[in-house]
Residue frames as qw, qx, qy, qz and C-alpha x, y, z in Angstrom:
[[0.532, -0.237, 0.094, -0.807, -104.10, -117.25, 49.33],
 [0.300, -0.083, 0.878, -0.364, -105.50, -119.93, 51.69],
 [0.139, -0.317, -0.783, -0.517, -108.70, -121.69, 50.45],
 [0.130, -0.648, -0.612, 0.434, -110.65, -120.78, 53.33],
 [0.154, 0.717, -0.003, -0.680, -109.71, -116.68, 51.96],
 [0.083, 0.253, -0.503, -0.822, -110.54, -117.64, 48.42],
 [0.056, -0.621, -0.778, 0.071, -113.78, -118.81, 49.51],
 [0.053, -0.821, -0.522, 0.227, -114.40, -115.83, 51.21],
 [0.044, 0.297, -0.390, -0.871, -113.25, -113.30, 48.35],
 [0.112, -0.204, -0.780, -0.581, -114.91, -115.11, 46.00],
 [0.254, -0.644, -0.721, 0.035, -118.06, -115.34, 48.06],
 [0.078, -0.512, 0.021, 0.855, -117.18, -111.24, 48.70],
 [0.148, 0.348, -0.327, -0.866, -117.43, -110.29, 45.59],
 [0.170, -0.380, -0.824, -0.385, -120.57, -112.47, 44.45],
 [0.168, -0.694, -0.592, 0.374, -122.49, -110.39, 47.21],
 [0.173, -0.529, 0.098, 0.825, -121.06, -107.53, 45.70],
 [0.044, -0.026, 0.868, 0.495, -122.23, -108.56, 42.46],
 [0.159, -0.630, -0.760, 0.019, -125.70, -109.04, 43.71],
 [0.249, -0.478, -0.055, 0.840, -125.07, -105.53, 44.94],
 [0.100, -0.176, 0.619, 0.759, -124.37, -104.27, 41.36],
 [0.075, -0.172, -0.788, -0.587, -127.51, -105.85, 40.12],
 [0.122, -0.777, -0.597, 0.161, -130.08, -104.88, 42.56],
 [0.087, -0.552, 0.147, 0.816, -128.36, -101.41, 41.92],
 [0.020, 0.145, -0.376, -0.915, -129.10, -101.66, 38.62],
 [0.090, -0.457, -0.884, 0.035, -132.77, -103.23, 38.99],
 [0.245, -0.584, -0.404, 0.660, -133.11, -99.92, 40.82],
 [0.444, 0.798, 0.394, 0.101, -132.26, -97.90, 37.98],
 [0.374, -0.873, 0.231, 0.213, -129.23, -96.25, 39.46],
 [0.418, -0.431, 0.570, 0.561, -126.86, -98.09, 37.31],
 [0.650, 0.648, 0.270, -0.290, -127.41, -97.36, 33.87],
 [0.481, 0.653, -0.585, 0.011, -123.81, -97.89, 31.84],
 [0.958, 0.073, -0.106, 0.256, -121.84, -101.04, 31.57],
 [0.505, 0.395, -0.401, 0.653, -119.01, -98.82, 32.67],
 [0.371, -0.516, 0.452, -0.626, -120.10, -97.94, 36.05],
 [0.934, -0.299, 0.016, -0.193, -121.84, -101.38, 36.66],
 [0.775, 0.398, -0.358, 0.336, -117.78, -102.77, 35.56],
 [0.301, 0.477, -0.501, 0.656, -115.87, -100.77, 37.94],
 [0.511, -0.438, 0.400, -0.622, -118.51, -101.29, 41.12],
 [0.994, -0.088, 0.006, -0.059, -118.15, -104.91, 40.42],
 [0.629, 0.512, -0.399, 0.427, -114.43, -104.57, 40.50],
 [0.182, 0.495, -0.436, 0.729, -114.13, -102.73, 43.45],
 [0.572, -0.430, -0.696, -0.057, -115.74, -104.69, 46.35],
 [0.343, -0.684, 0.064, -0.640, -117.44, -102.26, 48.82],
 [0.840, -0.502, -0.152, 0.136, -116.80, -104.84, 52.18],
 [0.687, 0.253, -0.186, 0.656, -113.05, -103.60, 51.57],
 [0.058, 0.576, -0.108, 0.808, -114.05, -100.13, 52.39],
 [0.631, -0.554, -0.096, -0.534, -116.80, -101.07, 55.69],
 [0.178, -0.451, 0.748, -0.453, -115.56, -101.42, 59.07],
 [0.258, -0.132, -0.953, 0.090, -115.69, -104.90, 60.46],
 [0.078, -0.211, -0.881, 0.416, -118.92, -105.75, 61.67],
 [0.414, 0.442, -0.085, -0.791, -121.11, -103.59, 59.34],
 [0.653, 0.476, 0.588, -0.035, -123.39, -105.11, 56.63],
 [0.409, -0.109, 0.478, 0.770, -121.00, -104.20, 53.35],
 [0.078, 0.101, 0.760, 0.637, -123.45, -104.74, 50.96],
 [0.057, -0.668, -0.666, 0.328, -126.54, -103.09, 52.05],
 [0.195, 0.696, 0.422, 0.548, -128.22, -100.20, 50.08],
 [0.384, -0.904, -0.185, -0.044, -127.35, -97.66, 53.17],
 [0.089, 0.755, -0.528, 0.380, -124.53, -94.94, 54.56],
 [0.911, -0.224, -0.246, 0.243, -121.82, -96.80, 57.14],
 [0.379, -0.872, 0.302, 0.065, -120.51, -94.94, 60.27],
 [0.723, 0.579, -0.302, 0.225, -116.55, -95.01, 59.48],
 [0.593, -0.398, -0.339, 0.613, -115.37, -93.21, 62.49],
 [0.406, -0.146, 0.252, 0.866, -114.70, -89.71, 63.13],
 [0.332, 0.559, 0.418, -0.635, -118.09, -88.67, 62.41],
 [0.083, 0.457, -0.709, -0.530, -117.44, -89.91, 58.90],
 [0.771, 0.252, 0.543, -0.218, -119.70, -92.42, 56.75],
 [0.004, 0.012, -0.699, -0.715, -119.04, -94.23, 53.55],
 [0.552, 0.196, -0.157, -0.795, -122.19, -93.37, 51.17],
 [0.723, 0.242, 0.586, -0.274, -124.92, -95.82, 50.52],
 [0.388, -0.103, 0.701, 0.589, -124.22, -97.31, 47.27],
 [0.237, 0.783, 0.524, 0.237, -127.31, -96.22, 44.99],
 [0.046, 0.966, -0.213, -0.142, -125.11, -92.46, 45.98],
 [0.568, -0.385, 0.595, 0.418, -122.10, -94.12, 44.72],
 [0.523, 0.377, 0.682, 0.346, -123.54, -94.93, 41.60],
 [0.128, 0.899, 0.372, -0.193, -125.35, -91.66, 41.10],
 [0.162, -0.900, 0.156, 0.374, -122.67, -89.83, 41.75],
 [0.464, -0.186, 0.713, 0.492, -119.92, -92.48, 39.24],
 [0.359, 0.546, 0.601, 0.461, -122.85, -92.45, 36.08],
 [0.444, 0.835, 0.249, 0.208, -122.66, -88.46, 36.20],
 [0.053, -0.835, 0.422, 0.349, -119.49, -87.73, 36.35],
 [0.857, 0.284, 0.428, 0.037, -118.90, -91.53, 33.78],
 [0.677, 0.632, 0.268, 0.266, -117.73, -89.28, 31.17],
 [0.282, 0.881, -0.277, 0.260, -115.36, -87.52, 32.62],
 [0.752, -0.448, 0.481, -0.055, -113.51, -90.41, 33.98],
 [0.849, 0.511, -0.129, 0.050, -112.17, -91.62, 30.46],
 [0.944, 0.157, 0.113, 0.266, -108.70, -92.75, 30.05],
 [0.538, 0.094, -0.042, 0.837, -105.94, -90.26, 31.12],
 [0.023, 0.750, 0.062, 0.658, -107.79, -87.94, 32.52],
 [0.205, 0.303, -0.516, 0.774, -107.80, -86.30, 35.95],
 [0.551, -0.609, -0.513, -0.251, -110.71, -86.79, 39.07],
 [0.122, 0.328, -0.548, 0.760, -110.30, -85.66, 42.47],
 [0.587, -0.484, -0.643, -0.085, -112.63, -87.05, 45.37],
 [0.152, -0.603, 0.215, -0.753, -113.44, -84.20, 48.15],
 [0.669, -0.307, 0.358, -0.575, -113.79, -85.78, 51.54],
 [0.277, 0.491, -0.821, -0.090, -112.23, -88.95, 50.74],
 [0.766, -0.310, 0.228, -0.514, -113.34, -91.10, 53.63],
 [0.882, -0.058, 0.467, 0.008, -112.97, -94.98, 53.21],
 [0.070, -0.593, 0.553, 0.581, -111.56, -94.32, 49.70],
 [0.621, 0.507, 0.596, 0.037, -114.23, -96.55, 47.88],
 [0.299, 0.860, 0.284, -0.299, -114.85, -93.54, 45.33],
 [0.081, -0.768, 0.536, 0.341, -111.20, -92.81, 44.64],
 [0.481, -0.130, 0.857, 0.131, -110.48, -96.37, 43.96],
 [0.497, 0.667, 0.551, -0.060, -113.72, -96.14, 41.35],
 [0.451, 0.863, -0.188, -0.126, -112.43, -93.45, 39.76],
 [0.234, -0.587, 0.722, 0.281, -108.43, -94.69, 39.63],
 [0.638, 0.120, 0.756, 0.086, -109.90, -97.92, 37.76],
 [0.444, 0.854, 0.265, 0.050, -111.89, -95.24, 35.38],
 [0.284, 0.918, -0.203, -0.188, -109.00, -93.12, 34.23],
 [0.983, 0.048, 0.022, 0.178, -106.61, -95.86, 34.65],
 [0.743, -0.264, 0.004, 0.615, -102.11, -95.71, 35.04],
 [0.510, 0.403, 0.314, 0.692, -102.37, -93.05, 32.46],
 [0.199, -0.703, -0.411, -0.545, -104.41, -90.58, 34.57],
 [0.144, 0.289, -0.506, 0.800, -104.68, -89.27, 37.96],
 [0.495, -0.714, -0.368, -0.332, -107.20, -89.81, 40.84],
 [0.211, 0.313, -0.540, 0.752, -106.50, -87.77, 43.80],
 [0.423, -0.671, -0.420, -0.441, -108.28, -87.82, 47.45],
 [0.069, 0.383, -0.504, 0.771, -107.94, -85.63, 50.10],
 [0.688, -0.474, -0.545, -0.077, -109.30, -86.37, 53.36],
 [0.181, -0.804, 0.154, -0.546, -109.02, -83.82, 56.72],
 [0.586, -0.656, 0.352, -0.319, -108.64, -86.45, 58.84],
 [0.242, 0.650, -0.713, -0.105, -105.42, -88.40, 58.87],
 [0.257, -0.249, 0.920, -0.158, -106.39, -91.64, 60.35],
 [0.696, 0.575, 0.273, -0.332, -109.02, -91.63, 57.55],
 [0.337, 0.725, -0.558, -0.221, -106.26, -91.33, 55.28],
 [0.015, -0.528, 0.849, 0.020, -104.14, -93.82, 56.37],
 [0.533, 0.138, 0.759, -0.347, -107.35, -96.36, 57.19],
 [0.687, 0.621, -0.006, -0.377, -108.35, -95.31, 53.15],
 [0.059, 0.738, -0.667, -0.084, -104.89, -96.26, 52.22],
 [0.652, -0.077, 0.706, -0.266, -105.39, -99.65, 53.68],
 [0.719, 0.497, 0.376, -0.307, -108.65, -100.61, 52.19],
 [0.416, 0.788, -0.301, -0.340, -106.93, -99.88, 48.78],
 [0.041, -0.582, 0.812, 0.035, -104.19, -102.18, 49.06],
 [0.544, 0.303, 0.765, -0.167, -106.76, -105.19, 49.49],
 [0.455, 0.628, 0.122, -0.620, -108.39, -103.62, 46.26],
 [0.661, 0.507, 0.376, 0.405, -108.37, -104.22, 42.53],
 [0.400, 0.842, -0.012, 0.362, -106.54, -100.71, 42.77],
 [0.704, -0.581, 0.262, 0.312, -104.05, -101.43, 44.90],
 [0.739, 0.057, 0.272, 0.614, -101.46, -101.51, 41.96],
 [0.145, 0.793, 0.062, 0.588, -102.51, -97.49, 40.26],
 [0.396, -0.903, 0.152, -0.071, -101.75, -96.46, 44.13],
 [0.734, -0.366, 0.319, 0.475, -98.09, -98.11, 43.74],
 [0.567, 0.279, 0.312, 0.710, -97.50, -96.57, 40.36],
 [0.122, -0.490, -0.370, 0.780, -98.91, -93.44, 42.11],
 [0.133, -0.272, -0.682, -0.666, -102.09, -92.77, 39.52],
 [0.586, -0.544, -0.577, -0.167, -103.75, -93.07, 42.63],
 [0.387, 0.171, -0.542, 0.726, -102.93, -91.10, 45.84],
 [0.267, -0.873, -0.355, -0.202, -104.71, -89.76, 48.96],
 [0.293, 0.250, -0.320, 0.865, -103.22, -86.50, 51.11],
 [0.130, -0.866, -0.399, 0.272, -105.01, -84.92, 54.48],
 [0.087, 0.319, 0.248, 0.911, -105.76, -81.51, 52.78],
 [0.315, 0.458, 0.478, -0.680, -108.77, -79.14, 54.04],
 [0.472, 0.363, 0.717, 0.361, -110.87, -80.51, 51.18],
 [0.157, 0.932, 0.297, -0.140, -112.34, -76.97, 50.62],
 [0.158, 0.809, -0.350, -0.446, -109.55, -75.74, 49.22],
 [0.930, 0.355, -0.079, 0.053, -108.77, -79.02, 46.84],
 [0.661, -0.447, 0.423, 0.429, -105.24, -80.07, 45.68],
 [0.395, 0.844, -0.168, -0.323, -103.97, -77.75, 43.16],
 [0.405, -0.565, 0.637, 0.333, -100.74, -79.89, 42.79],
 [0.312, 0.024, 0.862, 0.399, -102.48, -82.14, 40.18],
 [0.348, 0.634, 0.253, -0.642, -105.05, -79.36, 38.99],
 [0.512, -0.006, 0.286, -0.810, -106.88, -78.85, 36.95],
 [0.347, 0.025, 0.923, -0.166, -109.29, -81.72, 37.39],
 [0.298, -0.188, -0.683, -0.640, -111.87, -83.02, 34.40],
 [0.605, -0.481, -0.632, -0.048, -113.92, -84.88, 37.30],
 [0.391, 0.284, -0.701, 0.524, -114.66, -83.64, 40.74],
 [0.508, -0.517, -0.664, -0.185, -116.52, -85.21, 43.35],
 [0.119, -0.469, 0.371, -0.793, -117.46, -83.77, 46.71],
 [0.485, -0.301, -0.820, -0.032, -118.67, -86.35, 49.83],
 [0.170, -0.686, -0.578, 0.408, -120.29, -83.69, 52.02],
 [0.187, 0.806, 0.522, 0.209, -122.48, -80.98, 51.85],
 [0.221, -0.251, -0.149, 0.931, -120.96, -77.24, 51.97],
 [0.065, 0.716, 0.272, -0.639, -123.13, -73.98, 52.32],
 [0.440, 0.810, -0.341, -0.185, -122.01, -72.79, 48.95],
 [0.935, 0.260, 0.077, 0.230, -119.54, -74.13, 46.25],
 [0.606, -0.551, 0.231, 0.525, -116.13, -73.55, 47.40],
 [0.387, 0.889, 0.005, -0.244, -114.59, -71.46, 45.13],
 [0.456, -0.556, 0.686, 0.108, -111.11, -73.24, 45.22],
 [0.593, 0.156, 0.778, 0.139, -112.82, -76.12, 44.00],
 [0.726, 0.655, 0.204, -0.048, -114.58, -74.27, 40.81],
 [0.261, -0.792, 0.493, 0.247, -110.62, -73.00, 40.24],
 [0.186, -0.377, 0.881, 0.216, -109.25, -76.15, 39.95],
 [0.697, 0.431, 0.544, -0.178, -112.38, -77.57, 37.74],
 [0.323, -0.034, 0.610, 0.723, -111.01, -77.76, 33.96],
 [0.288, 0.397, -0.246, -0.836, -112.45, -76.02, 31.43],
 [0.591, 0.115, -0.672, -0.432, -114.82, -78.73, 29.83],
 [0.397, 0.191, -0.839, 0.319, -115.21, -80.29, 33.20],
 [0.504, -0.553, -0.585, -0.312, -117.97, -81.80, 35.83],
 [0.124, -0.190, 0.715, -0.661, -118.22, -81.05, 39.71],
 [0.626, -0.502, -0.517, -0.298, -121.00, -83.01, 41.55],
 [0.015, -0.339, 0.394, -0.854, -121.40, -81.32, 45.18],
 [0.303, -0.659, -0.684, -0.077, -124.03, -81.77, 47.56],
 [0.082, 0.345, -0.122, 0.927, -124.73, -77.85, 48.14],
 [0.558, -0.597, -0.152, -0.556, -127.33, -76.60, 51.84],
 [0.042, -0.328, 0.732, -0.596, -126.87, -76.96, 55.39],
 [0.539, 0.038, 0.808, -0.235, -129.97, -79.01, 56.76],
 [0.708, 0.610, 0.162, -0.316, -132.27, -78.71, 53.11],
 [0.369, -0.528, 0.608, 0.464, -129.42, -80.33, 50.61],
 [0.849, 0.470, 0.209, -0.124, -129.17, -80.77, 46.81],
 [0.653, -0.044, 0.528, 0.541, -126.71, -82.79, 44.36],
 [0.417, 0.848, 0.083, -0.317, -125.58, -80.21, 42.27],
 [0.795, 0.077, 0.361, 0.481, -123.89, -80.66, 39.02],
 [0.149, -0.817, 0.169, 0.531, -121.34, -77.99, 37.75],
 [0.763, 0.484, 0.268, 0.334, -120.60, -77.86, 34.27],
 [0.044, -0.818, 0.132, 0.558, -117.86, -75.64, 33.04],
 [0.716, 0.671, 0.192, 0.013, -117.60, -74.50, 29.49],
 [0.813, 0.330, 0.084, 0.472, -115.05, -73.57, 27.50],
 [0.402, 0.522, -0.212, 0.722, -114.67, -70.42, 28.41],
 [0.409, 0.015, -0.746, 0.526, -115.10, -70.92, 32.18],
 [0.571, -0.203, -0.010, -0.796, -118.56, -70.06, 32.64],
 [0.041, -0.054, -0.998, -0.006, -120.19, -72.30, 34.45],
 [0.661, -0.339, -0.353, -0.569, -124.00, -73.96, 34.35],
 [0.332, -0.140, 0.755, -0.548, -125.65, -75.43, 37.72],
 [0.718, -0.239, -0.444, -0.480, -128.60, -78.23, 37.94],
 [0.482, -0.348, 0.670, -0.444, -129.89, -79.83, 40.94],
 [0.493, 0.063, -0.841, -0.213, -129.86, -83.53, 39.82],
 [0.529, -0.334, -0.780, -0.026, -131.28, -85.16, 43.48],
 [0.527, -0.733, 0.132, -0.409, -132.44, -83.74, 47.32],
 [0.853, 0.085, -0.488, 0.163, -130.08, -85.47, 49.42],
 [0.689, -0.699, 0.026, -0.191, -128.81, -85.79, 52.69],
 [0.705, 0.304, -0.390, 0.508, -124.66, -85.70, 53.43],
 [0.527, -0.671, -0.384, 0.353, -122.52, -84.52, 56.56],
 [0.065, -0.965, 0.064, 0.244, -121.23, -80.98, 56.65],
 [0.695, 0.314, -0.124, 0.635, -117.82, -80.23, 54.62],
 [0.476, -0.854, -0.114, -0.177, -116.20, -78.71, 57.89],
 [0.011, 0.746, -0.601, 0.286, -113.47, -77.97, 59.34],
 [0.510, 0.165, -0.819, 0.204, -111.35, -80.86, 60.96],
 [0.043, 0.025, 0.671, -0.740, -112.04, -79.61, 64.73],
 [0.586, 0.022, -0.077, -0.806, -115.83, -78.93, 63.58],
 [0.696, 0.212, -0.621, -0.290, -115.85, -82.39, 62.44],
 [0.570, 0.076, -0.792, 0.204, -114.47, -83.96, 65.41],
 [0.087, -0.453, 0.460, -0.759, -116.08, -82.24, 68.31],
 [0.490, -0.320, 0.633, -0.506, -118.26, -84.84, 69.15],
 [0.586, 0.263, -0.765, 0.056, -116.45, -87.45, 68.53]]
């Protein structure tokens, strides 16, 4: 690495840092194990050139796509936290940039599995990237880490069933696929409504009942078909 680009890493990932801590000022981070892994994973990696990285707001991707504003990163990383442990399994609906994945590959770590699917392939391949720059650039070579274009509404059964699983856009109802491939003892966090939206968290129990709560009101883009997604593009 040149000195000029280990300036500007270093000087990356001290904004990120600053990030981190006005996040947790905020109140949004609240565990040393989320504040760890969003200070690992520097958010400029994921944001098209010529965006403001580190800013407390969503960021057009392309494709009618946005990565989340980071105070919904967090939200979404401290309640699903505990089911991110060491060898377990996460899936990340609606992939996008692949920040989120990357957050969770760090949290379950070589031993475990994060998976993220993503409808639109040049989201894939552009998530793919980003990664490789990453502090999880190595779990995606020992393939702990992986993204596939899937129609996220019907998840990826291949590495079912999942302790963790996130969802980055809002569907009408909770895809039934996804509660499927939710383990038994396991979290979903969804944003569930078409223009009125709420973060809802899915608990299932042991014996595959599940509880709902609405944890925040929030605003995401449609989980939609590809063509739906791209029509005006």
């Amino acid at each position: 690495m040149s000195e000029a680009m280990q300036f500007w890493a270093e000087g990356s990932l001290e904004k990120n840092n600053a990030l981190v801590e006005y996040l947790k000022q905020y109140g949004v981070v609240r565990t040393d194990k989320v504040a760890e892994v969003m200070e690992t994973i520097d958010r400029a990696l994921f944001v098209p050139e010529g965006f403001t990285p580190y800013t407390d707001s969503p960021m057009p991707i392309g494709y009618n796509a946005t990565i989340s504003a980071p105070h919904m990163h967090a939200t979404c990383l401290e309640l699903l936290k505990d089911y991110l442990q060491p060898g377990m399994h996460a899936l990340d609906v609606g992939s996008g940039s692949g920040y989120l994945t990357a957050c969770f590959a760090m949290m379950v770590g070589p031993e475990g599995r994060a998976v993220g699917i993503e409808h639109i392939p040049e989201l894939v391949v552009a998530s793919t990237e980003n990664v490789e720059r990453s502090a999880a650039a190595a779990l995606m070579k020992d393939g702990s880490l992986s993204f596939h274009v899937s129609d996220g509404r019907l998840g990826w059964p291949d590495a079912a069933p999942y302790d963790a699983i996130h969802v980055g856009a809002a569907a009408p109802e909770i895809p039934r696929p996804l509660l499927e491939q939710l383990k038994p003892g396991g979290r979903m966090v969804i944003p569930v409504g078409t223009y009125s939206q709420d973060l809802q968290v899915i608990d299932k129990s042991a014996d595959g009942s599940t509880s709902v709560r609405n944890d925040a009101s929030v605003r995401y883009v449609p989980l939609t078909s590809r063509s739906a997604q791209l029509q005006d593009s």
